[in-house]
N, C-alpha and C positions, 0 to 999 in steps of 0.2 A: 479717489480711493485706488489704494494701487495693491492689486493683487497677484502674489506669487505663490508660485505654486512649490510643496514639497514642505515649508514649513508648518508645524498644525500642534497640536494637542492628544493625548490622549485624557477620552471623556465616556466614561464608567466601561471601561476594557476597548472601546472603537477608538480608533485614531482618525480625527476628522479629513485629514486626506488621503492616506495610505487603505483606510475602509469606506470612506464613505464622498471621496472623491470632492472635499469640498474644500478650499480657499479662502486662507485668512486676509483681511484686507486692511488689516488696524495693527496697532504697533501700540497704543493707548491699552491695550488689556487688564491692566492691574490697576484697580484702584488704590491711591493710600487709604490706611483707615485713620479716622480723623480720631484721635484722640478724644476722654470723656472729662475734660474741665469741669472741676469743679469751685469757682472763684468766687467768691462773699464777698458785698460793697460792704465799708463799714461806715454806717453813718455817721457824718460831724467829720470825717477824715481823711485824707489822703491815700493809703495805707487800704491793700485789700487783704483776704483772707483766701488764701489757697489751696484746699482742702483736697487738692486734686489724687494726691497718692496717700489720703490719712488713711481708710480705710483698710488697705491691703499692702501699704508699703510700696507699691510701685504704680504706675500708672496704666491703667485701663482701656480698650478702646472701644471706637463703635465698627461692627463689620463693617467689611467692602465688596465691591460689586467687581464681579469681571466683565467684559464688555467684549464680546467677538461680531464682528462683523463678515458675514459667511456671503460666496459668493460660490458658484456651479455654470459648468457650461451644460446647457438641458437645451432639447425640444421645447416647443410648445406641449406638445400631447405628452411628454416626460415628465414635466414641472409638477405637476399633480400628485403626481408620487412621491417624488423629492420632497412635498411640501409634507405628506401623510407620516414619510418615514422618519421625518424630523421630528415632529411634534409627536410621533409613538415612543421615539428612543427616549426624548430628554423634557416636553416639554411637561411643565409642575415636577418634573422627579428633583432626587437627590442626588445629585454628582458628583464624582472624584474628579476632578481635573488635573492630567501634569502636562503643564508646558515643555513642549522640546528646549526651549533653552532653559529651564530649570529641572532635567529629570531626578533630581534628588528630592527635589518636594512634590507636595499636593494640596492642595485646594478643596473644599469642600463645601456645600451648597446647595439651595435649591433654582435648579434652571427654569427661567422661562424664555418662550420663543414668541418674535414678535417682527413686525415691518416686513413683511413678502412682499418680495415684485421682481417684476420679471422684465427686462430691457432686451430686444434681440434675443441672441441666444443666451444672455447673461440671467441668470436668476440669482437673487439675494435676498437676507435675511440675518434678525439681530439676535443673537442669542446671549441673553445676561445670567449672573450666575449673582442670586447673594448668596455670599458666602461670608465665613468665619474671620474675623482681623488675623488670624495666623494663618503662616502655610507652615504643613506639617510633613518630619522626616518620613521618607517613603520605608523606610524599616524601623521597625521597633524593639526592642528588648529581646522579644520572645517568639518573634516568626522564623520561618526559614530563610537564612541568609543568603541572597544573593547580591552580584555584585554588579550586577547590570542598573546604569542610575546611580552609582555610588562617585561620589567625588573626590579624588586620592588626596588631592589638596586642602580640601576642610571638613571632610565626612569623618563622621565619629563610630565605631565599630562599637557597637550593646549588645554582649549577649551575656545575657542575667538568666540566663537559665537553671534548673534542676540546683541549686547549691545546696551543698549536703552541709548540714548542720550537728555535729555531736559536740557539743560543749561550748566553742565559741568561734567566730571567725567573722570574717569580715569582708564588703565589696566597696566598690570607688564606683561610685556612678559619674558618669563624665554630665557636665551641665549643659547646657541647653540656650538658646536667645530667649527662649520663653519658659514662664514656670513650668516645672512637672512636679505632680504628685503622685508618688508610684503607688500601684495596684500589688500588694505583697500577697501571692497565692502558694499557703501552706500546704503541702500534704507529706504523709511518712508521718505526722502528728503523736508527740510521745509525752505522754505526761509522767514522766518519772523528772523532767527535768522544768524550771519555770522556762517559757516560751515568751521572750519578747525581743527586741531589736533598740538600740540607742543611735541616736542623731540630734546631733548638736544638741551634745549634753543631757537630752532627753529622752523616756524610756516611754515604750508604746508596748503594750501587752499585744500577743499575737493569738488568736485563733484558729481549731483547724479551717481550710477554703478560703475565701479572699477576705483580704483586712486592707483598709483605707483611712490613711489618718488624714483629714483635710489641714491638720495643723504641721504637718511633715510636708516641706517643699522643698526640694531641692535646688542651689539657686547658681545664676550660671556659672558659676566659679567651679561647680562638681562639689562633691563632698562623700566621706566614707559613713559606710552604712554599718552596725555591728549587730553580729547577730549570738543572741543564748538561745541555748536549749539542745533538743533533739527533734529534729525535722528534716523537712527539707524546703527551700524556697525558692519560690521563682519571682524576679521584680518587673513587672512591666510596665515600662513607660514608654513614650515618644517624644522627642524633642522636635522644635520648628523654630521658625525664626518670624517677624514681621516683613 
């Protein structure tokens, strides 16, 4: 196990070495997530039945686990704390995780902490994360932008904000590795005019407050969003990759 010190994560706002002085020792941290096959024998036949992406059109996965292996130079009479302050912060919680060499994404999960022991001055411990099959853009549509984490070479700039709506007009949502279904939250709501949006060829009636079509996905090629009425919208979505 070879540990160095400086590289680390940030894990729900602490950075596990720069805050909490502790030492990745694994370089295995990302699991793949295994794919959700779905393949029919057919009997009497050669010939199977692949049903893997009929449902949704694309194919599905099963989550993944992260896997850190944490290591601290302690006391004896110190280790006890280390151990208390561990399992207060993360152990059974819910996690953000971004990797230093991935700060445009995130990670999401429930941590558990597990294997303490203490060698010389060396203390370690495992901490796994299951988490979601996706890592997700660390900005989304409708936060405040910053550019810290942002990657000039394939990061995608979303800001779907406030669009003012009198009559008709229109937004390009840039696509994503993974599906999004955006979150359409109306307000300025005016009924003198009919209130809905068309996508691919299709019309969704809008609402005042949020409207969710789960039949509206956007797919990664991007696509334009049109919008009637008199309103105003805001689109929120997040993009991630596997």
């Amino acid at each position: 196990m070879d540990f160095t010190a400086g590289y680390g994560a940030l894990i729900n706002g602490k950075h596990t070495y720069r805050d909490l002085k502790l030492v990745i020792g694994n370089n295995d941290i990302v699991q793949t997530p295994a794919p959700k096959v779905n393949i029919i024998d057919i009997p009497g036949s050669s010939h199977r039945l692949d049903l893997t992406d009929t449902l949704t059109g694309r194919v599905e996965y099963e989550g993944r686990t992260l896997t850190f292996s944490f290591g601290i130079r302690t006391s004896r009479d110190s280790w006890p704390a280390v151990c208390r302050q561990v399992m207060l912060l993360y152990h059974g919680q819910k996690v953000k995780v971004i990797l230093d060499t991935e700060p445009e994404y995130y990670y999401e999960g429930r941590a558990v902490i597990e294997d303490f022991d203490r060698v010389g001055t060396l203390g370690t411990f495992t901490m796994k994360v299951d988490a979601d099959a996706y890592k997700y853009e660390i900005h989304d549509s409708l936060g405040n932008w910053e550019w810290d984490g942002f990657n000039f070479e394939t990061g995608i700039v979303r800001e779907y904000a406030d669009i003012a709506v009198d009559g008709s007009t229109s937004l390009y949502v840039y696509g994503s590795d993974i599906p999004m279904t955006p979150v359409f939250n109306i307000t300025d709501y005016s009924t003198e005019k009919d209130a809905y949006i068309r996508f691919s060829s299709k019309r969704y009636n809008l609402i005042a407050g949020k409207n969710r079509f789960a039949a509206l996905s956007i797919p990664p090629s991007g696509g334009r969003i049109y919008f009637y009425g008199k309103y105003t919208a805001s689109v929120d979505v997040r993009g991630g990759s596997l």
